[in-house]
N, C-alpha and C positions, 0 to 999 in steps of 0.2 A: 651449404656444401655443394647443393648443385648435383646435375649427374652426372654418369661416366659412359662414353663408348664401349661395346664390347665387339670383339671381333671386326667383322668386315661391315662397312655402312650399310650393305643389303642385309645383315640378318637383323635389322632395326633393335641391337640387345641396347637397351640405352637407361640403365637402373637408377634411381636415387643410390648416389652413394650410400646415404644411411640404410640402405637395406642391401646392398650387394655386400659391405665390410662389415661384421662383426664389431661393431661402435656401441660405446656405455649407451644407455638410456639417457638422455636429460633430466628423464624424472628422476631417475637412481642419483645424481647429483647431491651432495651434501655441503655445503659452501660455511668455511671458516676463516679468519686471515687475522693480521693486525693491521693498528692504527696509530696515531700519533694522539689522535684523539680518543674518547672514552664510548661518545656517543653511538648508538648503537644506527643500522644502514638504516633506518627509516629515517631518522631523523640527519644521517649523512647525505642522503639523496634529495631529501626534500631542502635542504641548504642548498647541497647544489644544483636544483631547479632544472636537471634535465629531463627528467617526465613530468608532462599534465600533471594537477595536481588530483584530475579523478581518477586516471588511471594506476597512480602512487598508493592513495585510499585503500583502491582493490588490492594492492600488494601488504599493506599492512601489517600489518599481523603476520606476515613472511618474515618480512626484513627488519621486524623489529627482536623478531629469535635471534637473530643474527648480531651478536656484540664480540667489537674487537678486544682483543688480546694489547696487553702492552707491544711496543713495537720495539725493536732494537732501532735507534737514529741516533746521526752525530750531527749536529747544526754545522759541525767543519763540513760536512762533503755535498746537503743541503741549505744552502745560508739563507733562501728568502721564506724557510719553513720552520716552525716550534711549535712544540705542544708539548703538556705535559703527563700525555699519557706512554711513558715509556719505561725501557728496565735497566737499571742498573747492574754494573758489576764491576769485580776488577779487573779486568781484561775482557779482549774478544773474546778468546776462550771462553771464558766463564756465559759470557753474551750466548756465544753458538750454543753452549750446555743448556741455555732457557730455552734456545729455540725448541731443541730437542726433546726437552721437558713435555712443551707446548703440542708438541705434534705426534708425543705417545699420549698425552689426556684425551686430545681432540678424538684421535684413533678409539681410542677407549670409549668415548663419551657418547661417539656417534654409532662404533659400528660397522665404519666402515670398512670395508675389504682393501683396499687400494687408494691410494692418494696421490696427487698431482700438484707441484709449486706453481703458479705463473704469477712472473712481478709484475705485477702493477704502479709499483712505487715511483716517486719521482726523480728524473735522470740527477745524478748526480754530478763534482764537479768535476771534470775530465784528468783520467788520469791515465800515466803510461804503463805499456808493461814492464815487471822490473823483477828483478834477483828474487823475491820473497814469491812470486807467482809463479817460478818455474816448475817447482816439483814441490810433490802434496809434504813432504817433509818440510821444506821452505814456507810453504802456511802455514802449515802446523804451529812454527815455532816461531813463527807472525804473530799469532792469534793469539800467543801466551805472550808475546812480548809487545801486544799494541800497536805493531806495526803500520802506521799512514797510510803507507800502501794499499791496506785492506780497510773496504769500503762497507756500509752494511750492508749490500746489496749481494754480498761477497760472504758473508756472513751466513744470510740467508741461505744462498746459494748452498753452501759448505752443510749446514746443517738437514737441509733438504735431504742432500745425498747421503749424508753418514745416516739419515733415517731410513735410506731405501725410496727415497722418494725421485721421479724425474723432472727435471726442472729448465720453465722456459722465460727468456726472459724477454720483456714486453717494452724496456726502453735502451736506452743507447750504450750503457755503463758498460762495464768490462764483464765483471758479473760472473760468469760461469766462463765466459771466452777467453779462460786463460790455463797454461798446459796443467797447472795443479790442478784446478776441477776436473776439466776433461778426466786427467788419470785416474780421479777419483773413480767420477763417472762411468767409465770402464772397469775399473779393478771392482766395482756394485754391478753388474749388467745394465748400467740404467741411462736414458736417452734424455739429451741435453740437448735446446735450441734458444735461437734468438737472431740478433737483437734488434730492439724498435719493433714495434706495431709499424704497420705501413698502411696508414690508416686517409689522410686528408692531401696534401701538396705533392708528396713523396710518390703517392698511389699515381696522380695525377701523370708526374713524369716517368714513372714506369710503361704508363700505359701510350705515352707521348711520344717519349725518345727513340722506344723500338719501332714506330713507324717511321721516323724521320730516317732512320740510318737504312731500314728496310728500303725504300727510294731514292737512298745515296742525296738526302736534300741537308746542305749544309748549314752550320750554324756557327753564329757571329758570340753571340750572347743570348745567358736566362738569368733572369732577374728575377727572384721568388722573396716575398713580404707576406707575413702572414701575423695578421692580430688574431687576441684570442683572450680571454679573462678568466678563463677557470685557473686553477692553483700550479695548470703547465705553465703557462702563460707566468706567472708570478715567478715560480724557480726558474724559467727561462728568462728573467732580468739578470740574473746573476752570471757577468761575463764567462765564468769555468764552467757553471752548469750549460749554457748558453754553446760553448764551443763542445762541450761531450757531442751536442744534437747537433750542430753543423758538419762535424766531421761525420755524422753517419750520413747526414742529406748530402753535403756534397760529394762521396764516394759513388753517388747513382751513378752519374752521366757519363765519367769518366768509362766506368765499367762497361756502362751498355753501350758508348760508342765507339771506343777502343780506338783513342786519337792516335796511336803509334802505329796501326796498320792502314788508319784515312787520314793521313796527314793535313791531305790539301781541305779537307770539307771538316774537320773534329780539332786540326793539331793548334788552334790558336782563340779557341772560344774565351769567353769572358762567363762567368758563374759566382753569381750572389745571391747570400740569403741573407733574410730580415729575418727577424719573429718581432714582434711587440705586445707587449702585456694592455690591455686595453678592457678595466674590469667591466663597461658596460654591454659587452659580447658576450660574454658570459661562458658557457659551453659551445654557445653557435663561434665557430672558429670560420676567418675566411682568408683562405691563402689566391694570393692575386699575382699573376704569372706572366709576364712580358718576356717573348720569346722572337729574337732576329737570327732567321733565319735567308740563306740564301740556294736557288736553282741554279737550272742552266745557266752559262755565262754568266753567272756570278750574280743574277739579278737579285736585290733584298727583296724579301720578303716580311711578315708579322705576325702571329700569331699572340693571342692577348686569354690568358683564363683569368673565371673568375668564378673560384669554388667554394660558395656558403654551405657549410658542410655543421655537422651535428660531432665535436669529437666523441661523446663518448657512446654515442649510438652507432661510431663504424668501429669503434674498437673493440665493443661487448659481444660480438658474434668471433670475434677471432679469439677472444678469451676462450668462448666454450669452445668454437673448433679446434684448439690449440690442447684446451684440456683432452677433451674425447679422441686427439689420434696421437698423444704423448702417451698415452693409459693404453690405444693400440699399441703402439711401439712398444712400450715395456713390456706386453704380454705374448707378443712376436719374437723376442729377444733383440729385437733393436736395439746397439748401447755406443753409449758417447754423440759425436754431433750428427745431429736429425737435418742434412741438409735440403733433405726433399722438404721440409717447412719451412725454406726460404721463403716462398711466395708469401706468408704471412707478414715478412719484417723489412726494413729499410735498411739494413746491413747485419745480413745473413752471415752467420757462423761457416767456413769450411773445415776442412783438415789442412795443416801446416802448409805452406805454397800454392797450396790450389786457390786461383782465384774465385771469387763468389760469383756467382747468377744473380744480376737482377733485373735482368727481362721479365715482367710480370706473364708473358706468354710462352716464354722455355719455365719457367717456375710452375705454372698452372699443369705443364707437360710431364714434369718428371713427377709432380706430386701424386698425378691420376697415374702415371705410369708404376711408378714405385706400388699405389695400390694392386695394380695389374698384376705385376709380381708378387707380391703377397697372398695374391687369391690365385695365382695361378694362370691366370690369362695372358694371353699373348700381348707384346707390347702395341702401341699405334706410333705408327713410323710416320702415317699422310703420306705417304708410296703411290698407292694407287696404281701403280701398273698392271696390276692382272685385270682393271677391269677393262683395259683395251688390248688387251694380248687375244689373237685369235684362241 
């Protein structure tokens, strides 16, 4: 989480976040979820080969307490995933009633004071908004009648909130981003974020784009290809699942360079993306980034990335960050969508017509700033004028 400015640069207040905000403890942390599979996180992480295998060891006996729950899945809205650790019923309905089941034993079993959803599941296959999403009556009577529409990730979502719980979500899906949640979500006091982790290529052009347009330096075309072999990589073969994640990646550029007010330098770019499943990469994911740009008089120019990157090691700190200030928000009365936690996602939640943020450095802005309000501190504007005013 980094730290935060306080007041004016001369009175050097510069705090760890974690001790300026009233944030859970890590330790206080209790960790449950489901699975498709049965097997319990020891034996799920050591398949997926993302930590050492001595530093797995040391965690042992942690993560082997740790066993999933059946999971609600429909192989329709996942196709290149199955398992058969999952639950039955006659309807969603009946589905969201296990959830709920699920998440009053958990409550009970552990102890816990308060709880937190964040999805981590896999994007599903791209769907639009429609009649049965608009208003929570319209799910409702979704859920009893099997409705297509409703995804499990929707499911999820739905049961989260009628538990009192606030719920964020971590990949591309519709999820909670639709008016029937939201209403839920408000009509419970409870604060609702997403979508995407903005975790490896995505982060890359955030942190890219807003300098480029920052020096008015024009762009022809970005070409982004990214292999990768863990189980994204696999449900991203599947062209619907495949398009749910392009349409949040390619929403970036558009946003942050805003071709309709730079016509001459934004209004005729070229933007493509790859993904390719490639099992010998494993978790190391590497998105590769060929970027024509042009300056003055038109001159071309290149810029070329090339980012081997860890997925699930830049996405596991924004899970716990995402937990610990969704648990502030709730205790703030924050309710419905948490837009100051754009800076976590690749296509950030707004309120109806409002366009999203995803300048990764207006994002970083509102997010300390929003803190700032919470605790009372003046906002940071980067003004600066009093310090040359006689």
């Amino acid at each position: 989480m980094g730290t935060i400015r306080l007041g004016k640069r001369t009175e050097k207040r510069v705090p760890a976040i974690r001790q300026f905000v009233p944030l859970a403890s890590l330790d206080d942390l209790v960790f449950g979820g489901w699975d498709i599979r049965s097997d319990n996180c020891y034996e799920i992480a050591r398949h997926g080969g993302v930590l050492e295998p001595g530093l797995l060891e040391q965690l042992r006996g942690f993560l082997e307490g740790i066993v999933p729950l059946p999971a609600v899945f429909d192989q329709n809205y996942v196709r290149r995933l199955d398992g058969p650790h999952v639950k039955r019923g006659q309807n969603k309905w009946e589905l969201a009633q296990m959830l709920v089941e699920d998440i009053e034993r958990f409550r009970a079993s552990t102890g816990v004071s308060r709880t937190i959803m964040v999805w981590c599941g896999s994007t599903e296959i791209f769907l639009q908004p429609q009649e049965v999403h608009q208003t929570l009556e319209n799910f409702e009577r979704g859920l009893r009648e099997n409705h297509p529409g409703i995804s499990p990730s929707m499911i999820y979502g739905y049961a989260a909130l009628r538990s009192g719980i606030p719920f964020a979500n971590g990949a591309p899906n519709l999820t909670v981003d639709i008016p029937a949640l939201v209403e839920l979500a408000r009509q419970k006091s409870l604060p609702v974020a997403g979508k995407d982790f903005k975790t490896g290529q995505t982060l890359m052009k955030t942190i890219i784009a807003p300098g480029l347009k920052a020096r008015l330096i024009g762009l022809s075309g970005w070409f982004s290809t990214n292999i990768l072999g863990n189980r994204d990589g696999e449900v991203l073969e599947d062209p619907e699942s495949f398009r749910t994640k392009e349409e949040s990646k390619l929403s970036v550029l558009e946003h942050i360079l805003q071709p309709d007010l730079y016509p001459d330098l934004y209004g005729d770019y070229h933007h493509l993306v790859r993904i390719n499943y490639y099992p010998p990469r494993g978790d190391n994911k590497e998105g590769w980034d060929n970027i024509d740009i042009f300056g003055w008089l038109g001159y071309p120019m290149q810029i070329k990335v090339d980012f081997l990157c860890r997925d699930s090691i830049l996405a596991a700190p924004i899970v716990l960050d995402l937990a610990l200030y969704m648990d502030l928000a709730q205790r703030v009365g924050m309710k419905g969508i948490q837009e100051w936690l754009s800076f976590y996602f690749k296509s950030p939640m707004a309120a109806p017509g409002l366009t999203p943020e995803h300048d990764l450095f207006i994002q970083q802005t509102k997010l300390k700033n929003t803190l700032r309000w919470l605790m009372g501190e003046e906002q940071i504007t980067h003004l600066g004028i009093e310090y040359y005013e006689d």
